[in-house]
C-alpha angles and dihedrals in degrees: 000000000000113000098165141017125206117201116198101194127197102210081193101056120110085028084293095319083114090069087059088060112048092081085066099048088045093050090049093053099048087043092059103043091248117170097222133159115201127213136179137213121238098187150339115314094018093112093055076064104041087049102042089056099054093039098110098038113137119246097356136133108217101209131207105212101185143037136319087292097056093047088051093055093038098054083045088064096048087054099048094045104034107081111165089351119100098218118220113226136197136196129217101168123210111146134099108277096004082211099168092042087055091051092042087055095246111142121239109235121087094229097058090024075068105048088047081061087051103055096039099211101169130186130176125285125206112207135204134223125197126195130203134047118058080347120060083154098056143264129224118236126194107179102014162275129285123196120197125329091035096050093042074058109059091046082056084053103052092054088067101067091165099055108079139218125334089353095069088067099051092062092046090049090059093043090057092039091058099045103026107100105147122074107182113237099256126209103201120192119192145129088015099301143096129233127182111194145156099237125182091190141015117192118186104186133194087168134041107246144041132189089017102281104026105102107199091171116014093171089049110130117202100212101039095099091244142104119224119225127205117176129180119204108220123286154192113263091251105047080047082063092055100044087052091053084054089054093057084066105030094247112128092103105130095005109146104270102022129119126191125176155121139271139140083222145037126173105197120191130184109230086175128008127359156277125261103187144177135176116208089342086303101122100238095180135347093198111019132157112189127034134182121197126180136168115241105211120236104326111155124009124238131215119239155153 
């Protein structure tokens, strides 16, 4: 039973939509007779905190109110402060793709987001952690790894504060498509087997989505105890463009180039090049030349529809 729910709230997310909405989730709250404590977030980082903190708290839901970047820290937290506990975690999403809540199966508008929280119906979540980079000790992941042209994206997309949601994305997308030219030479272990190959992009995913319409593994499950790679050889810009068109739908199953498939563990090195990475939107490297990326089986539980 939910006694208590804790809402770490990022007044940024959404570009400070998020702010707008904070009067809606606390008048539901207080409508429903809902025991919450709210807290907000002062700065980068401070969620990992907030969460980490409360992670061990009895009969509470610890709750992301924000985007992806707000889940990721969030679920960080959780996993540094959980020990034996298996945290219990909510999503209110108000950022700009909303990415993990999609996978989670949390929808995506406030209104029914709330009344998931309401009715507390919880399954298990695998996470994932990724090492190297910025983080030789690990990072958690909720949604997924990118590797190269994605992550290339979302900085695009940050530059551009005035243009909202997926579309964001769509702009930064063309923009990389236009100026990216090097794709590092990529050694890639899993499964027991080797693979050398000239990749453009690497996406690991725990989720189905990334940059709010791209599906780079629409069959991915989040409690399976696996990861889902999908991996694209290098191309011309053209066919790129293609390929992308194919992501909006979840089609590039079988495309020339194209890999999908399955593992609980990847080791990735750069043998020429290297890696620009992100996990969940959070830059995990901007030059990196070894990666390890594992799923974590079942470690907290999520509430969902």
């Amino acid at each position: 039973m939910i006694k208590n729910n804790i809402i770490i709230f990022n007044p940024s997310a959404g570009k400070g939509a998020a702010l707008r909405k904070l009067p809606q989730v606390e008048a539901f709250f207080k409508k429903e007779e809902i025991n919450y404590t709210l807290k907000y977030t002062e700065s980068a980082g401070h969620a990992i905190e907030l969460a980490s903190a409360s992670a061990r708290e009895p009969d509470t839901a610890i709750i992301a109110a924000g985007g992806d970047g707000t889940c990721n820290e969030v679920l960080n937290g959780l996993m540094n402060g959980k020990g034996d506990a298996t945290p219990l975690f909510g999503v209110l999403p108000m950022g700009r793709g909303n990415d993990f809540s999609y996978g989670g199966h949390v929808p995506a508008r406030l209104e029914e987001a709330l009344e998931v929280i309401k009715k507390g119906n919880s399954s298990p979540l695998d996470l994932g952690i990724i090492k190297g980079g910025d983080y030789p000790e690990g990072r958690y992941f909720g949604n997924g790894v990118g590797v190269g042209f994605d992550t290339i994206v979302g900085l695009e997309a940050a530059k551009m504060p005035h243009v909202h949601d997926a579309f964001a994305y769509v702009i930064g997308t063309l923009k990389t498509l236009i100026k990216f030219s090097a794709s590092p030479e990529v050694e890639l272990q899993y499964k027991g087997e080797k693979t050398v190959r000239r990749a453009i992009q690497v996406s690991i995913m725990n989720g189905n989505r990334m940059g709010g319409l791209f599906y780079m593994a629409p069959e991915a499950v989040n409690n399976d105890g696996l990861l889902d790679l999908c991996m694209v050889d290098h191309l011309t810009r053209f066919k790129l463009l293609k390929t992308i068109v194919h992501y909006t739908k979840g089609t590039q199953r079988g495309l020339p180039g194209i890999t999908m498939d399955q593992a609980d563990h990847f080791l990735m090195k750069a043998l020429k090049g290297g890696f620009v990475v992100h996990a969940d939107g959070e830059t995990i490297c901007k030059d990196g030349k070894k990666l390890e990326i594992s799923c974590i089986p079942s470690p907290i539980r999520i509430i969902h529809t």
